[in-house]
C-alpha positions in Angstrom: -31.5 -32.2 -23.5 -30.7 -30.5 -20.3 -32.6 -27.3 -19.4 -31.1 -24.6 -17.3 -32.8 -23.6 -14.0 -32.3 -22.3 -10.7 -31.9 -24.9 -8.2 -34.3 -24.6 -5.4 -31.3 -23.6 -2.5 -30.6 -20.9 -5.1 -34.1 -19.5 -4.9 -33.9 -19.7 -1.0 -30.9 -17.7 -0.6 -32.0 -14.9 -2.9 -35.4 -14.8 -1.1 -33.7 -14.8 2.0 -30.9 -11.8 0.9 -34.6 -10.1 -0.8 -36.2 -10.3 3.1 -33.0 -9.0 5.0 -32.7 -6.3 2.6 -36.1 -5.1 2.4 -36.3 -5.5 6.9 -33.2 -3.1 6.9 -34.5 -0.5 4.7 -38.0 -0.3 6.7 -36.1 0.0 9.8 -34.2 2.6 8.5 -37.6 4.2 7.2 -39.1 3.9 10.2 -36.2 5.9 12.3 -36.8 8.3 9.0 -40.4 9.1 9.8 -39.8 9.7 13.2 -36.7 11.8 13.3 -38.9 14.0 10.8 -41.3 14.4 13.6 -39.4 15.6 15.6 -37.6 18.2 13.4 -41.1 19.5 12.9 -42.4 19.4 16.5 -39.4 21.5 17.1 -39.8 23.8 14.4 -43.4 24.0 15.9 -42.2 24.7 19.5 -39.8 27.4 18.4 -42.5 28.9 15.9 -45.4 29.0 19.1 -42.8 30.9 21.0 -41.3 33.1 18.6 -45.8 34.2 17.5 -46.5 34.4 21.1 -43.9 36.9 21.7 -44.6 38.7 18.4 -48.4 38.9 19.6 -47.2 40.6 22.9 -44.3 43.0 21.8 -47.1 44.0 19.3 -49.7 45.3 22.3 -52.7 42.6 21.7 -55.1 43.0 23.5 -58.3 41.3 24.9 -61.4 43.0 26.9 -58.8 46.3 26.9 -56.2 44.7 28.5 -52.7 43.9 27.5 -51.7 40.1 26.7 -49.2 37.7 28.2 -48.4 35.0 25.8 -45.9 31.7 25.9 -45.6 28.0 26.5 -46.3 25.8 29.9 -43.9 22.7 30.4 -44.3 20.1 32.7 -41.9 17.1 33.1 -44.1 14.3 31.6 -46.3 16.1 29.5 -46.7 17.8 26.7 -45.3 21.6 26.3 -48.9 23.8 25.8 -49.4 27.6 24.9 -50.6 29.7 27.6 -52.6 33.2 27.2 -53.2 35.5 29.9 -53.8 39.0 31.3 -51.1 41.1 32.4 -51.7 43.1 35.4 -50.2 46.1 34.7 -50.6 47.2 38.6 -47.9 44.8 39.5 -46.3 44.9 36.3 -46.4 41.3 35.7 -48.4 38.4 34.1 -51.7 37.5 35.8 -51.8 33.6 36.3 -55.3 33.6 37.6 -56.6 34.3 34.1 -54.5 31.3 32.2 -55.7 29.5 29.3 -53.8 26.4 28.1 -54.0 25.0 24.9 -52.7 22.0 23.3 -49.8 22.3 20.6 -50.9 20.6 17.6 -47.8 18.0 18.0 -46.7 16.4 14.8 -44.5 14.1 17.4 -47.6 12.4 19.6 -45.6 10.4 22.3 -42.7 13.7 22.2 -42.8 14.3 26.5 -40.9 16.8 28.3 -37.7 14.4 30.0 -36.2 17.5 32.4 -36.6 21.0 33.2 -33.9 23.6 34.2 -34.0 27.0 35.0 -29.9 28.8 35.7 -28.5 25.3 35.9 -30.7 24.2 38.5 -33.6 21.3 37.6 -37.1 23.2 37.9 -40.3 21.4 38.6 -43.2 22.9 36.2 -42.4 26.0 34.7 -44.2 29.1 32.4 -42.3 31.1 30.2 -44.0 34.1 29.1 -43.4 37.0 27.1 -44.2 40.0 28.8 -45.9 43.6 27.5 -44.7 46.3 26.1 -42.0 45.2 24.9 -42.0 41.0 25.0 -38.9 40.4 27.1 -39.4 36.7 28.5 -40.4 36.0 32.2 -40.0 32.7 33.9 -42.5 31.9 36.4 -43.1 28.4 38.7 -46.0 26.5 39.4 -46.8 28.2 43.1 -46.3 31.7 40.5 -42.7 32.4 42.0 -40.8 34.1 39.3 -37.7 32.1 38.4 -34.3 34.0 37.9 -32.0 32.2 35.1 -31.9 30.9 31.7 -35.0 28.2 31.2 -33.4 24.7 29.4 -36.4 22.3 28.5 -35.5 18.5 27.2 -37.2 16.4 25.7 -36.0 13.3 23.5 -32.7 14.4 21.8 -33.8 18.6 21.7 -33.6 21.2 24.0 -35.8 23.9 23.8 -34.4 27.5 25.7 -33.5 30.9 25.4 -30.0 32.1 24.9 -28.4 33.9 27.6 -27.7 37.6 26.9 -29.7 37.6 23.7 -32.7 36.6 24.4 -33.0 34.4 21.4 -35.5 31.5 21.3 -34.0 28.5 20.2 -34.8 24.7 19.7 -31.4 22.3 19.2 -30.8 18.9 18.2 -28.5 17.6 20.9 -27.3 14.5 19.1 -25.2 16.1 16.5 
């Protein structure tokens, strides 16, 4: 009597074709998790902008002063919220009142690969959104205010403001 079995180069082959399978679908997994990241660290970034100039165009106010409000980006680093005063003598943001803060990233190792301001690469830059009415206002490190439309990349995203309408966006640059 002859009983029917598997041969043992049978079982190899499946357990082989099992273990390709299975490495292909955690790389793919992988690459899932991490684009997800960055969707969210993007929805983040654009959400930090879009509060911060709510919280100006809405007149906050600290120590009865009006608020500037925005994001910091350095090529390198990590993009960080900004707060400060705005000197209302001068009609413009005080720098020598900053405080940074730390996004919460959901991307950890997400760094800042180039800065542009009208075109032109731009070393560390502040946006900020300006009082009364929270109009944007690009400033450089040595507090020169910057004329053109700020670009920020980082991985496959851009982070900027549209020309002409002032809108905040964050875009996948891949599709």
């Amino acid at each position: 009597m002859r009983y029917k079995a598997f041969t043992l180069v049978e079982i190899i082959i499946v357990i082989t074709i099992i273990g390709v399978l299975t490495s292909i679908g955690l790389v793919s997994y992988g690459g899932l998790i991490e684009k997800q990241r960055l969707i969210m660290f993007g929805k983040d970034l654009l959400a930090s902008a879009q509060r911060a100039r709510a919280e100006v165009a809405s007149g906050k106010m600290e120590d009865d002063k009006l608020l500037c409000a925005g994001l910091y980006f350095e090529e390198g680093g990590a993009p960080k919220k900004i707060l400060t005063g705005f000197d209302a003598e001068n009609n413009r943001c005080d720098s020598t009142t900053e405080i940074f803060t730390d996004m919460d990233q959901k991307a950890p190792n997400l760094m800042i690969d180039n800065i542009e301001v009208g075109g032109v690469a731009a070393g560390p830059i502040r946006i900020l959104f300006v009082p009364p009415d929270g109009h944007y206002e690009v400033y450089a490190d040595d507090e020169e205010m910057l004329a053109g439309i700020p670009v920020v990349g980082f991985s496959q995203y851009s982070f900027g403001i549209e020309n002409g309408s002032d809108k905040i966006y964050v875009r996948n640059n891949e599709k």
